[in-house]
N, CA, C and O atoms as a DFTB+ gen file, in Angstrom:
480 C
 N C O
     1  1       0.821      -1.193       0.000
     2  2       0.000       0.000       0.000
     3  2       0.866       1.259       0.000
     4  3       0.614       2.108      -0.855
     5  1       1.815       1.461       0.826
     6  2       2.881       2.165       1.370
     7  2       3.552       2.895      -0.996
     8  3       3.606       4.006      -1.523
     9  1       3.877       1.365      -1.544
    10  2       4.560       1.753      -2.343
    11  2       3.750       2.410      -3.687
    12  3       4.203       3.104      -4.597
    13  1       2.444       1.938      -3.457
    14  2       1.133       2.476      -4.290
    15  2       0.795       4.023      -3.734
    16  3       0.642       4.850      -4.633
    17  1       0.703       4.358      -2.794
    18  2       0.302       5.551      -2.191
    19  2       2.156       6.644      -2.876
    20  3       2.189       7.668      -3.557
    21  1       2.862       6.162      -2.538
    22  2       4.124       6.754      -3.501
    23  2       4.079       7.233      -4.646
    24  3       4.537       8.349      -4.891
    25  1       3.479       6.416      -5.605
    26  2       3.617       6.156      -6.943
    27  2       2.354       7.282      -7.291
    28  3       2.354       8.197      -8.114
    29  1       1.493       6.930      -6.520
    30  2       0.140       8.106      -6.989
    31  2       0.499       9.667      -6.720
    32  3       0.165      10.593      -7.460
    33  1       1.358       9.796      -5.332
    34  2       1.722      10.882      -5.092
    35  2       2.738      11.728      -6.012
    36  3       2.673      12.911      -6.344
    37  1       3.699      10.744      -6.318
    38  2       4.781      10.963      -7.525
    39  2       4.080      11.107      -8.749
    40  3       4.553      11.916      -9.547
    41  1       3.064      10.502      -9.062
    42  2       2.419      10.872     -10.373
    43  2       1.612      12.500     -10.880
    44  3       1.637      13.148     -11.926
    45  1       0.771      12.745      -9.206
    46  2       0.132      13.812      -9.389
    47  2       1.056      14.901      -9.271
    48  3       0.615      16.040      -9.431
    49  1       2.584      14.682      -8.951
    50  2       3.610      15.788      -8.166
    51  2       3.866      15.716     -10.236
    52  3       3.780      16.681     -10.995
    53  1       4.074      14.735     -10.492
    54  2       4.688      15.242     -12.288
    55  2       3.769      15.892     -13.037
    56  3       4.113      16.620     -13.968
    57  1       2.578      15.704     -12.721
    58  2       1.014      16.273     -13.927
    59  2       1.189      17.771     -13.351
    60  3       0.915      18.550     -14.264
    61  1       1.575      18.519     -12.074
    62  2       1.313      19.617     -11.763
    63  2       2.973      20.123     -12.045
    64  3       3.025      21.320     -12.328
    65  1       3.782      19.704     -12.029
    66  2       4.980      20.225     -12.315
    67  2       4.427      20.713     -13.880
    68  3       4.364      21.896     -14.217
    69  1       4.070      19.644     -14.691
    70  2       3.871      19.784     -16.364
    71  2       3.706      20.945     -16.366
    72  3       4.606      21.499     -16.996
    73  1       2.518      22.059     -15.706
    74  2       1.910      22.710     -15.907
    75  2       2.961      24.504     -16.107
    76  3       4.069      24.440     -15.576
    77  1       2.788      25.223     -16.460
    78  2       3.360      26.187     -15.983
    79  2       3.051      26.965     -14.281
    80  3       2.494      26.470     -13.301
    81  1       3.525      28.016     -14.426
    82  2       3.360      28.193     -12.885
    83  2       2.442      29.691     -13.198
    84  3       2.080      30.334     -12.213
    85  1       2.167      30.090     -14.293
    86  2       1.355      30.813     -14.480
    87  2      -0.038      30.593     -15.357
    88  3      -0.815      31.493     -15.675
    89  1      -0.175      29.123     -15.685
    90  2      -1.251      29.287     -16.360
    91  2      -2.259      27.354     -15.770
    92  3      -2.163      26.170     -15.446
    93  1      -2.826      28.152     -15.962
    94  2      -4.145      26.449     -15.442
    95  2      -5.080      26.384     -16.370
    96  3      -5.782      27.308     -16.783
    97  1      -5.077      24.733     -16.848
    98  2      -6.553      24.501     -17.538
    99  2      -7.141      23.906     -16.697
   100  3      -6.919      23.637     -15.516
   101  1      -8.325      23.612     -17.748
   102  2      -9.310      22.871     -17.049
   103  2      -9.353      21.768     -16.854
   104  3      -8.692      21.117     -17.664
   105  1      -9.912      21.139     -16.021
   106  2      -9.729      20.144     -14.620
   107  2      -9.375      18.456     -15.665
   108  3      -8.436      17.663     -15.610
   109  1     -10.713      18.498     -16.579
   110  2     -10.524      17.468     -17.790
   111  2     -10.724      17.608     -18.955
   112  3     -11.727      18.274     -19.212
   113  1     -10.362      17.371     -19.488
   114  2     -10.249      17.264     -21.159
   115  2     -10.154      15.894     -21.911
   116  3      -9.296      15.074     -21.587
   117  1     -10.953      15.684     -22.811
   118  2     -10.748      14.198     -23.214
   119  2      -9.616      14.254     -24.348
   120  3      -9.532      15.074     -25.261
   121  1      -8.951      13.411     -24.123
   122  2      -7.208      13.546     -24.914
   123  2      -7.344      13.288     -26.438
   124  3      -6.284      13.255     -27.063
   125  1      -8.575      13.089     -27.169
   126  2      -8.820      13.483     -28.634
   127  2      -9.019      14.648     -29.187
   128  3      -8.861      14.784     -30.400
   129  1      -9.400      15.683     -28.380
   130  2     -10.342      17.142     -28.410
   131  2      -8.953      17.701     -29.436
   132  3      -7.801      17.603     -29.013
   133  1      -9.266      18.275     -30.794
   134  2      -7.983      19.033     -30.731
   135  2      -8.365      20.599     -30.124
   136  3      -9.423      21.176     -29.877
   137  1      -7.070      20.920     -30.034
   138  2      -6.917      22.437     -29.260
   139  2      -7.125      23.545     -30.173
   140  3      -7.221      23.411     -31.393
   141  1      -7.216      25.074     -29.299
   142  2      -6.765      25.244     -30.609
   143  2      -6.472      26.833     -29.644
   144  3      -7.456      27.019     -28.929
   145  1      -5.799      27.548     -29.530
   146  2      -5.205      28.634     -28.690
   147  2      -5.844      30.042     -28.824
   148  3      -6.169      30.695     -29.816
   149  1      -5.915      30.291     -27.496
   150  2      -6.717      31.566     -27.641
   151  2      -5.355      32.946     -26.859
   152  3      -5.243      33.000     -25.634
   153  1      -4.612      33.760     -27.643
   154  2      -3.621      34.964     -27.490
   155  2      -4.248      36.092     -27.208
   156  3      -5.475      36.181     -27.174
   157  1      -3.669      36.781     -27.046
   158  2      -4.156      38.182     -26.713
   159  2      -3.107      38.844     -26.068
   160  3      -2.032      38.411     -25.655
   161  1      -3.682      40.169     -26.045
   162  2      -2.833      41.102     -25.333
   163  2      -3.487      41.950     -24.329
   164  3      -4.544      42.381     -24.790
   165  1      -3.249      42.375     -23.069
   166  2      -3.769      43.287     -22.228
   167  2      -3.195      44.534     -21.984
   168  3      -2.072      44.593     -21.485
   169  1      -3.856      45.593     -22.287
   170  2      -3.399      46.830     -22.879
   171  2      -3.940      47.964     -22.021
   172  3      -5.108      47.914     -22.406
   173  1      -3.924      48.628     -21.421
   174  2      -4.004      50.221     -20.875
   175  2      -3.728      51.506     -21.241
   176  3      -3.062      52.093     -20.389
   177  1      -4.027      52.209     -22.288
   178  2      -3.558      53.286     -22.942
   179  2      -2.216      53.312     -24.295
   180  3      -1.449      54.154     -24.762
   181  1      -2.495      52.010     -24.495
   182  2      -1.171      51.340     -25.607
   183  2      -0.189      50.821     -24.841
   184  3       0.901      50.980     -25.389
   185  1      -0.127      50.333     -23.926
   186  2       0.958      49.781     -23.292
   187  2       0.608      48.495     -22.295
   188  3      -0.041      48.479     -21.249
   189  1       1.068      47.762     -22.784
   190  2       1.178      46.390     -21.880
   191  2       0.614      46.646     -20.264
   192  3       0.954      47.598     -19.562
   193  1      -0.376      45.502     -19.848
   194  2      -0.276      45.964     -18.293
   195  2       0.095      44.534     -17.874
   196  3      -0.756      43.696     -18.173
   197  1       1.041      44.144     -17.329
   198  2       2.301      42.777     -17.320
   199  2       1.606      42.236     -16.023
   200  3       1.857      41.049     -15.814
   201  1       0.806      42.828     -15.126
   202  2       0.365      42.479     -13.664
   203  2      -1.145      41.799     -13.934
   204  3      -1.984      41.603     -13.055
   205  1      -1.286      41.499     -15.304
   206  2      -2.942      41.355     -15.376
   207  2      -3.460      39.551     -15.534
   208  3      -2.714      38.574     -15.482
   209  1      -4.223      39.561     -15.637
   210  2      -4.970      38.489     -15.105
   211  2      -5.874      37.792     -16.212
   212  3      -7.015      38.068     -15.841
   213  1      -5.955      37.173     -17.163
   214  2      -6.617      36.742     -17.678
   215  2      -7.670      35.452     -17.460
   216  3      -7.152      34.339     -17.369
   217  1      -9.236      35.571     -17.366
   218  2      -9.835      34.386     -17.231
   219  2     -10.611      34.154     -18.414
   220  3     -10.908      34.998     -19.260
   221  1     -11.007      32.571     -18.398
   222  2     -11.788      32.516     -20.169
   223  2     -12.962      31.698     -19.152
   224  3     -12.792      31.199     -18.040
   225  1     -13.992      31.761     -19.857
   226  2     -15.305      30.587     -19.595
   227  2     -15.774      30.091     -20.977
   228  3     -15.530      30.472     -22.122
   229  1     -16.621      28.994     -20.405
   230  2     -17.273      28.112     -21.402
   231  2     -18.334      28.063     -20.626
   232  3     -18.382      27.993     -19.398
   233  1     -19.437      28.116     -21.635
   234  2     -20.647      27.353     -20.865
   235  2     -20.818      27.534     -19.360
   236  3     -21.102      26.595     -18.616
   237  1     -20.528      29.479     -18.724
   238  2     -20.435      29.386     -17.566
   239  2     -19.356      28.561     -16.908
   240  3     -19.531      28.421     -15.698
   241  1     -18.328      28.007     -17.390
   242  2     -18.050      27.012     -16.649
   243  2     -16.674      27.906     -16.876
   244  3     -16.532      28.459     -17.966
   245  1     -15.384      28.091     -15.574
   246  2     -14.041      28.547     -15.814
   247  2     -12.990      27.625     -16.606
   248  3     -12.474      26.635     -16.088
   249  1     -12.787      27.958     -17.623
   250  2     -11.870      27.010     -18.519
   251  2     -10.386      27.218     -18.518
   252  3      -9.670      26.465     -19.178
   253  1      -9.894      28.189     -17.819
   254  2      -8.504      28.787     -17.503
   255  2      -8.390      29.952     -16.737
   256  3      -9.358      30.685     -16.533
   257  1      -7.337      30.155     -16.326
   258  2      -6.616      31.353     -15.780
   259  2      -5.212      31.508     -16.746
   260  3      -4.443      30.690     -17.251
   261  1      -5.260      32.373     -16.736
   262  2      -3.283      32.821     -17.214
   263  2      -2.929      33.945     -16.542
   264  3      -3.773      34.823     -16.362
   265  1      -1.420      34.104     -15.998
   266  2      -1.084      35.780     -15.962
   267  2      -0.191      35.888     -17.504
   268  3       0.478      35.043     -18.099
   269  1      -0.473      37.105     -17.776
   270  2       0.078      38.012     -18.738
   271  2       1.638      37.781     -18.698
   272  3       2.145      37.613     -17.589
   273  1       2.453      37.759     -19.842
   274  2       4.096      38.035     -19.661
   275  2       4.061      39.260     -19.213
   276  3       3.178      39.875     -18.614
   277  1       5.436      39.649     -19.671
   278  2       5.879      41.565     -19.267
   279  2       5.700      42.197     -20.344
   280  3       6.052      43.376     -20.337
   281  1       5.122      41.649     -21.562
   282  2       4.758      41.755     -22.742
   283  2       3.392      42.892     -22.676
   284  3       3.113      44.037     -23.032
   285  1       2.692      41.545     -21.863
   286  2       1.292      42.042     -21.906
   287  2       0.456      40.644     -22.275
   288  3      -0.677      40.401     -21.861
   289  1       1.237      39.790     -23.124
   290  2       0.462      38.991     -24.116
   291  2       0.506      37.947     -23.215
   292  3       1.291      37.956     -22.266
   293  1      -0.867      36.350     -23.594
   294  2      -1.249      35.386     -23.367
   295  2      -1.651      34.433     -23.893
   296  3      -2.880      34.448     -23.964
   297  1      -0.952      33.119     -24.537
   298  2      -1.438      32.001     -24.706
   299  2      -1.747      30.891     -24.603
   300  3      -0.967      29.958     -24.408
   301  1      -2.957      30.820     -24.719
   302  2      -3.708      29.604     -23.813
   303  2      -4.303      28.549     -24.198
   304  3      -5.486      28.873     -24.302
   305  1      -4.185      27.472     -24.474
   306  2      -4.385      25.900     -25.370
   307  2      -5.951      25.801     -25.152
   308  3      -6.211      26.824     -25.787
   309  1      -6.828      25.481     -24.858
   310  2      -8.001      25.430     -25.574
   311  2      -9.000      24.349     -26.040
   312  3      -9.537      25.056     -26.893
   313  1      -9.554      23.362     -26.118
   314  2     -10.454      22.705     -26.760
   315  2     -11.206      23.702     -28.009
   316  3     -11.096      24.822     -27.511
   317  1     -11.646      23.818     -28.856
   318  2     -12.449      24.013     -29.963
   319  2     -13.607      24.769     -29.883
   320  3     -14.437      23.927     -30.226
   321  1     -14.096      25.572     -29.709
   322  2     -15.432      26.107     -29.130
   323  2     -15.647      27.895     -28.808
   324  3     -14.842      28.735     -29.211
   325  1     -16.319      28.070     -28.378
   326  2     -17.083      29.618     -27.858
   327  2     -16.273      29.613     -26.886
   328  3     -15.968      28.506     -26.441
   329  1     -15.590      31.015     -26.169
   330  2     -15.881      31.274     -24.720
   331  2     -15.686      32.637     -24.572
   332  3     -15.410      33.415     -25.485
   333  1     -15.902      33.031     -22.873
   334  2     -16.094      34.159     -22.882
   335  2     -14.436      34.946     -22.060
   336  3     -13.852      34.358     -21.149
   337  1     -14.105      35.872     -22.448
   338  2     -12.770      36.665     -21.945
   339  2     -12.530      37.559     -21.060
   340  3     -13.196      38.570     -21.278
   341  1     -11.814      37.639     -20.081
   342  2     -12.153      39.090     -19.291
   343  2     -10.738      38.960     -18.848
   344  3     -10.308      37.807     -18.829
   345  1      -9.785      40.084     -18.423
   346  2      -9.048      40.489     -17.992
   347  2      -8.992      41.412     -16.519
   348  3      -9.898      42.169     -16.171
   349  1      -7.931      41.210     -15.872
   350  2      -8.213      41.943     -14.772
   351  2      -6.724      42.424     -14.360
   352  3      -5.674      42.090     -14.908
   353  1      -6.893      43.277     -13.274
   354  2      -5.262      43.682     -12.971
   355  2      -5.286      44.599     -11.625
   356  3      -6.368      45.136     -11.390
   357  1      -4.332      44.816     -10.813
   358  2      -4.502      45.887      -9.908
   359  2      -4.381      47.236     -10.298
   360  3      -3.756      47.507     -11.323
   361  1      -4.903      48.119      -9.609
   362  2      -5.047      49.426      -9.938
   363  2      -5.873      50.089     -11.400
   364  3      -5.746      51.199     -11.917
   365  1      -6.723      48.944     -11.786
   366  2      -7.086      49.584     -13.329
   367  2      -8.961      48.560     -12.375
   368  3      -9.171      47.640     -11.585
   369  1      -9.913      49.730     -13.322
   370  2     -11.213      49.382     -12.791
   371  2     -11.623      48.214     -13.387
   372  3     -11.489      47.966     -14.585
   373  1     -12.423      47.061     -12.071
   374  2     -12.897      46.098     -12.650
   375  2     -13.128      46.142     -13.628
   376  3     -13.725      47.138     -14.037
   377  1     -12.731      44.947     -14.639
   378  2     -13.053      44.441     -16.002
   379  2     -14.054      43.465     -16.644
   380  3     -13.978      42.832     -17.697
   381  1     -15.220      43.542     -15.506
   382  2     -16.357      42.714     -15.529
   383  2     -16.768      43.198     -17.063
   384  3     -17.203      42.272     -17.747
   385  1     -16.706      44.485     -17.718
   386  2     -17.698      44.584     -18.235
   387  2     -16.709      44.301     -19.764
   388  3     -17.046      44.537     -20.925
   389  1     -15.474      43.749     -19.269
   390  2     -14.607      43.628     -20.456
   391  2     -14.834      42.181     -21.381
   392  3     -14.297      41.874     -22.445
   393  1     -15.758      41.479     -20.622
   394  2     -16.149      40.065     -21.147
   395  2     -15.975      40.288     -22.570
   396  3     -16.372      41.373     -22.997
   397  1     -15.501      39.536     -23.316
   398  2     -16.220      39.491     -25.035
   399  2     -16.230      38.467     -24.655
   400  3     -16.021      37.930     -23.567
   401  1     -16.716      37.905     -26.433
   402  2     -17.186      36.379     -26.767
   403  2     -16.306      35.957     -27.932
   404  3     -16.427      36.419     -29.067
   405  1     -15.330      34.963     -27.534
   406  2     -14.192      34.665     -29.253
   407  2     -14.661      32.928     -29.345
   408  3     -15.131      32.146     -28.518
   409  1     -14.239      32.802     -30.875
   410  2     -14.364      31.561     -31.171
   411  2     -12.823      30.921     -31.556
   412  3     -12.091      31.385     -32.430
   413  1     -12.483      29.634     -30.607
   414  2     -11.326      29.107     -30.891
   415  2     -11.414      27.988     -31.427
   416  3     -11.820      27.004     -30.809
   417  1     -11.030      27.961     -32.722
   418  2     -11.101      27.095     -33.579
   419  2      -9.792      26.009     -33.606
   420  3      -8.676      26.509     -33.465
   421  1      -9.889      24.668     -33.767
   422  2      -9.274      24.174     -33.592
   423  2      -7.714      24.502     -34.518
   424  3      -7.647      25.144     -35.566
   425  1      -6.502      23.824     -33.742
   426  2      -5.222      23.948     -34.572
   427  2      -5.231      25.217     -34.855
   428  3      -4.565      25.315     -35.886
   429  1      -5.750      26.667     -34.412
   430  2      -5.722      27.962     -35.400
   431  2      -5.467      28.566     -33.390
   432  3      -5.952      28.088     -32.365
   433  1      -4.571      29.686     -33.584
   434  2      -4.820      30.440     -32.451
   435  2      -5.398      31.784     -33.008
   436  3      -5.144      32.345     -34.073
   437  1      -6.469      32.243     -31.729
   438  2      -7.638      33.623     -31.932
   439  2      -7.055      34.567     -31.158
   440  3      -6.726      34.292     -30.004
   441  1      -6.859      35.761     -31.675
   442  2      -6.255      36.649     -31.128
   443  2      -7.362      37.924     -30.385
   444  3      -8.395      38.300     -30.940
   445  1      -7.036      38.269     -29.498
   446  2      -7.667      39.343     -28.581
   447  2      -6.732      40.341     -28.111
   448  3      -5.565      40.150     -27.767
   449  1      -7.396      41.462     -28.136
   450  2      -6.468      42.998     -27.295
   451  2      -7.784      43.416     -26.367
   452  3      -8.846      43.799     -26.858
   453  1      -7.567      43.297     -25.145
   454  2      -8.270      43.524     -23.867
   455  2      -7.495      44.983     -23.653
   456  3      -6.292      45.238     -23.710
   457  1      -8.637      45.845     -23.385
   458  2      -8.144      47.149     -22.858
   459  2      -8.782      47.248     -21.550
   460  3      -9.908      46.758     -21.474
   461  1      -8.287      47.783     -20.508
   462  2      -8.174      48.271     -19.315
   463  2      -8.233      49.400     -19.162
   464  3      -7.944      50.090     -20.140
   465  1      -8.652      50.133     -17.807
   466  2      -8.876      51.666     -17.488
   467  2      -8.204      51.583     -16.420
   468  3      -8.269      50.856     -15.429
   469  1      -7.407      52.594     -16.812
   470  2      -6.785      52.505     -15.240
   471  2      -7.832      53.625     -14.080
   472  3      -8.316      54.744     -14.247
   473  1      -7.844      52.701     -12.968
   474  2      -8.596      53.253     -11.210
   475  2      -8.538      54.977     -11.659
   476  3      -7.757      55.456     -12.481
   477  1      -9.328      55.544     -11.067
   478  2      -9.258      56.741     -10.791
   479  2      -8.322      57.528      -9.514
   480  3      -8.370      58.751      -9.378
């Protein structure tokens, strides 16, 4: 039991290493789905905001997080489908109302420029 309880622990310690340390998908995915990447950039007056936050949904449902490089920009692997986009960041006003709606088509990455306001 001892060497089974190891092996599971060592397994889930390699699936979360895989991952980057800035970006998370979603929980499952069936391993035929092709992908297909959704980029963008998060922008504040023409200039990168590098502290920002990107989330995507599906079907209501959270399909990722990413943070932004120092770029600004984000890409994020994907299943095939609708979802919805919003960006966020400190010091710039909630971006609730920044939702759009992109379509990521498989094998093709969809590009987005999220603008931000910065706080008053």
């Amino acid at each position: 039991m001892t060497f089974l309880r190891r092996l599971l622990t060592s397994s889930v310690l390699l699936v979360l290493v895989g991952l980057a340390p800035h970006q998370t998908q979603a929980a499952s995915r069936p391993k035929d789905v092709p992908l297909g990447t959704l980029g963008g950039t998060v922008l504040a007056n023409n200039a990168p905001v590098a502290q920002s936050t990107v989330r995507v949904w599906r079907d209501g449902k959270e399909a990722g997080t990413i943070t932004v490089d120092a770029k600004g920009e984000f890409h994020l692997s994907l299943p095939e489908g609708t979802y919805e986009v919003q960006a966020a960041a400190p010091h710039y006003r909630p971006a609730i109302t920044m939702r759009v709606t992109v379509v990521v088509p498989a094998q093709h990455e969809t590009w987005v420029n999220l603008e931000l306001v910065p706080a008053p």
